[in-house]
Backbone as CSV, one residue per row, in Angstrom:
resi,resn,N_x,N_y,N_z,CA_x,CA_y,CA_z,C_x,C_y,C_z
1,UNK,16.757,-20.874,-34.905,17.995,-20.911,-34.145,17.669,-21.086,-32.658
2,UNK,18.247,-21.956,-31.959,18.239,-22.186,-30.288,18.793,-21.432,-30.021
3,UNK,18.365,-20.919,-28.256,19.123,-20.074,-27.487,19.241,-20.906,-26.216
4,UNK,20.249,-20.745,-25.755,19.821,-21.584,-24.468,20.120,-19.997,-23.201
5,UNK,19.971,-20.379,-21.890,20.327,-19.351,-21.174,18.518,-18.661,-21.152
6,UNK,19.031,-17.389,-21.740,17.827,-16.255,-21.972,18.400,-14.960,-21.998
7,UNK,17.984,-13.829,-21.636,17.903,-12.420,-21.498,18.992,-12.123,-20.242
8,UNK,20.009,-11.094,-20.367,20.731,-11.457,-19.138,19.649,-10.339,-18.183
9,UNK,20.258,-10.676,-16.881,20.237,-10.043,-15.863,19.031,-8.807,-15.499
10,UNK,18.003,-8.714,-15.443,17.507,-7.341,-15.650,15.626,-7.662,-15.575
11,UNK,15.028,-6.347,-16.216,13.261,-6.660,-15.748,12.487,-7.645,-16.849
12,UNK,13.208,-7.862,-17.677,12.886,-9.390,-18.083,13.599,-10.426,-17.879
13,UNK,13.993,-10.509,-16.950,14.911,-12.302,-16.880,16.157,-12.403,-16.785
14,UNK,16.456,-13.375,-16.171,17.758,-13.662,-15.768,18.651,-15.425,-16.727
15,UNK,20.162,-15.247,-16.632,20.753,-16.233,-17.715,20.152,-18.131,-16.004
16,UNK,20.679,-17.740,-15.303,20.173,-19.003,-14.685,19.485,-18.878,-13.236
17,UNK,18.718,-19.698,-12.321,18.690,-19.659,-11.078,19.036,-19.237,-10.186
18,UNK,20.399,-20.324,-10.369,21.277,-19.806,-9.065,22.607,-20.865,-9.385
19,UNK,24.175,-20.422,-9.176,24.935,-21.815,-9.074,25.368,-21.461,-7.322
20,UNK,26.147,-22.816,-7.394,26.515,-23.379,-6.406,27.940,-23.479,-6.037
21,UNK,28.303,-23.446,-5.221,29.498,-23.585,-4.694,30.048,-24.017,-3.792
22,UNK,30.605,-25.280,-3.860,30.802,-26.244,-2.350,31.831,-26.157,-1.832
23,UNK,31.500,-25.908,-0.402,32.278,-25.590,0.675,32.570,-26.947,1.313
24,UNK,34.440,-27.329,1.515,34.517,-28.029,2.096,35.789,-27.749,3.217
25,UNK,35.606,-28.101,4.248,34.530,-28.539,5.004,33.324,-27.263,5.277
26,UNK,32.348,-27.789,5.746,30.966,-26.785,5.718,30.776,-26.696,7.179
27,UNK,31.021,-25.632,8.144,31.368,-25.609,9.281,30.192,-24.427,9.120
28,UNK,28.732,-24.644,9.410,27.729,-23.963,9.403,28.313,-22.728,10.727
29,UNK,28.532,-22.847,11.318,28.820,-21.847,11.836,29.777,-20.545,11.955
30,UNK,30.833,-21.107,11.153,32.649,-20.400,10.754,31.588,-19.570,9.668
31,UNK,31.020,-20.499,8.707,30.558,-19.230,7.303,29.665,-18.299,8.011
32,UNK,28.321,-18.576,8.775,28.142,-17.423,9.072,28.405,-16.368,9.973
33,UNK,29.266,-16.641,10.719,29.808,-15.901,11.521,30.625,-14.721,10.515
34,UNK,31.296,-15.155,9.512,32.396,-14.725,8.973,31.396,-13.813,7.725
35,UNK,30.343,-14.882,7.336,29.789,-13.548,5.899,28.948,-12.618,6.893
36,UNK,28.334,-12.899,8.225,27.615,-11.835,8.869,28.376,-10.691,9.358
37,UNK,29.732,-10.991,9.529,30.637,-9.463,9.461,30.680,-8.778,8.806
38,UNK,30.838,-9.232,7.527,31.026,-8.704,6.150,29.317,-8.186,5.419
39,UNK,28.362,-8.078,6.388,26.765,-7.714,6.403,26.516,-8.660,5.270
40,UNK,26.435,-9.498,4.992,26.169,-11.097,4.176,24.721,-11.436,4.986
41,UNK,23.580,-10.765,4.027,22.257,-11.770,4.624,22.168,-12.555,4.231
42,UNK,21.978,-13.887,5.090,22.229,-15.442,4.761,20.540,-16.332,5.104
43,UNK,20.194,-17.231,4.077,18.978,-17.410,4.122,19.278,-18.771,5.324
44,UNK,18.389,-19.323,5.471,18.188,-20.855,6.506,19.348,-21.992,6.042
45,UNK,20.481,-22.253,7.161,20.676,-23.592,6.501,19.759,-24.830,6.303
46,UNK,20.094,-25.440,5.414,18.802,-26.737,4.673,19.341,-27.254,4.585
47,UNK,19.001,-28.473,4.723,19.630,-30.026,3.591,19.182,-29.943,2.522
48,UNK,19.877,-29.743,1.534,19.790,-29.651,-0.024,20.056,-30.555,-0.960
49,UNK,19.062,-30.985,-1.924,19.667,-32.204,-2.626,20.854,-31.123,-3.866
50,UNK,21.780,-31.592,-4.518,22.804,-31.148,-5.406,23.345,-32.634,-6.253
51,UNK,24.387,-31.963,-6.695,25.449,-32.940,-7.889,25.697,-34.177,-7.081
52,UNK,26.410,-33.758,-5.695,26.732,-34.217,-4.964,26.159,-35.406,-4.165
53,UNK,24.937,-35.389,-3.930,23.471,-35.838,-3.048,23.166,-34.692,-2.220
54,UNK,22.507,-35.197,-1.380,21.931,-34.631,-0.604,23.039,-33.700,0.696
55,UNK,23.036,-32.959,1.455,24.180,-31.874,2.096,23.216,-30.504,2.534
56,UNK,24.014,-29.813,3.189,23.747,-28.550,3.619,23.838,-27.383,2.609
57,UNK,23.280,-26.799,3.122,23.183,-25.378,1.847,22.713,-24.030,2.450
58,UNK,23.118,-23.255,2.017,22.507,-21.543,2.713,22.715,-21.029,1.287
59,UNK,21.970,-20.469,1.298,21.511,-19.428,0.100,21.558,-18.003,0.355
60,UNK,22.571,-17.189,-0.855,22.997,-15.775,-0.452,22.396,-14.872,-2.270
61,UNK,23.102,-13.661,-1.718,22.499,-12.694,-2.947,24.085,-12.078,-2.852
62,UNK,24.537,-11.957,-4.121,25.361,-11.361,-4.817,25.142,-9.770,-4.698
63,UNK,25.899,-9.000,-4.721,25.885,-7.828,-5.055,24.990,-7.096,-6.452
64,UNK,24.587,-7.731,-6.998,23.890,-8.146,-8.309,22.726,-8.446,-8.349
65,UNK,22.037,-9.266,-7.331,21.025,-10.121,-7.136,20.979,-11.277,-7.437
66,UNK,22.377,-12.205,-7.940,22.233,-13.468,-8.488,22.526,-14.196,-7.030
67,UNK,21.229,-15.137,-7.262,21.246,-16.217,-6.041,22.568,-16.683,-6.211
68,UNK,23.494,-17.492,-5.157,24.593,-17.952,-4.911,24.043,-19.476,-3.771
69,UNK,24.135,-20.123,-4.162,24.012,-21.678,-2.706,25.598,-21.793,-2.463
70,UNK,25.675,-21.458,-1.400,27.118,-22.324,-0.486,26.345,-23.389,-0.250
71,UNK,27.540,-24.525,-0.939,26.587,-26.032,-0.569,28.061,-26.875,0.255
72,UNK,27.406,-28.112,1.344,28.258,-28.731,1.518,28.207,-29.569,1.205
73,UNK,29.441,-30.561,1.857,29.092,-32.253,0.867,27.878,-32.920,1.682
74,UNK,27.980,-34.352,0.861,27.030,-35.205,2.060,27.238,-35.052,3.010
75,UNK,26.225,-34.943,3.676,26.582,-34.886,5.508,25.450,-36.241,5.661
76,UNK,25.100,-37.412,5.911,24.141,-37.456,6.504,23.617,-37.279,8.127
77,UNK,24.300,-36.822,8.933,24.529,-36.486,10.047,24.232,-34.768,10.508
78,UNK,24.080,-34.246,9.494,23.449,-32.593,9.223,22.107,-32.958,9.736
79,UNK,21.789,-32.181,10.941,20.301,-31.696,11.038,19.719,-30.330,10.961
């Protein structure tokens, strides 16, 4: 029998990575201003490849520990 996924959450393993969630518009500065109130440690914005192409991305932690990417759309104009 296949499993897909795995073991949830815990000291053997987690069901995925991380998902994603695109922010539009991606106003790198409005999000962190706004999750750093709310004590939101926010990793580096990046250009991230996604579904989408390529865009901005910051990477957060859930209350849980599940990675979360706020992604934006294409930007190619993001540095």
């Amino acid at each position: 029998m296949s499993r897909s996924g795995g073991p949830g959450r815990g000291p053997v393993g987690h069901n995925v990575d991380h998902i994603a969630i695109i922010i539009t518009p991606f106003d790198d500065g409005v999000i962190r201003t706004y999750l750093g109130r709310h004590g939101v440690k926010l990793g580096g914005t990046r250009m991230r490849n996604g579904v989408e192409s390529e865009g901005p991305g910051i990477y957060i932690h859930d209350p849980e520990g599940n990675t979360i990417e706020l992604k934006g759309p294409p930007d190619p104009a993001f540095n």
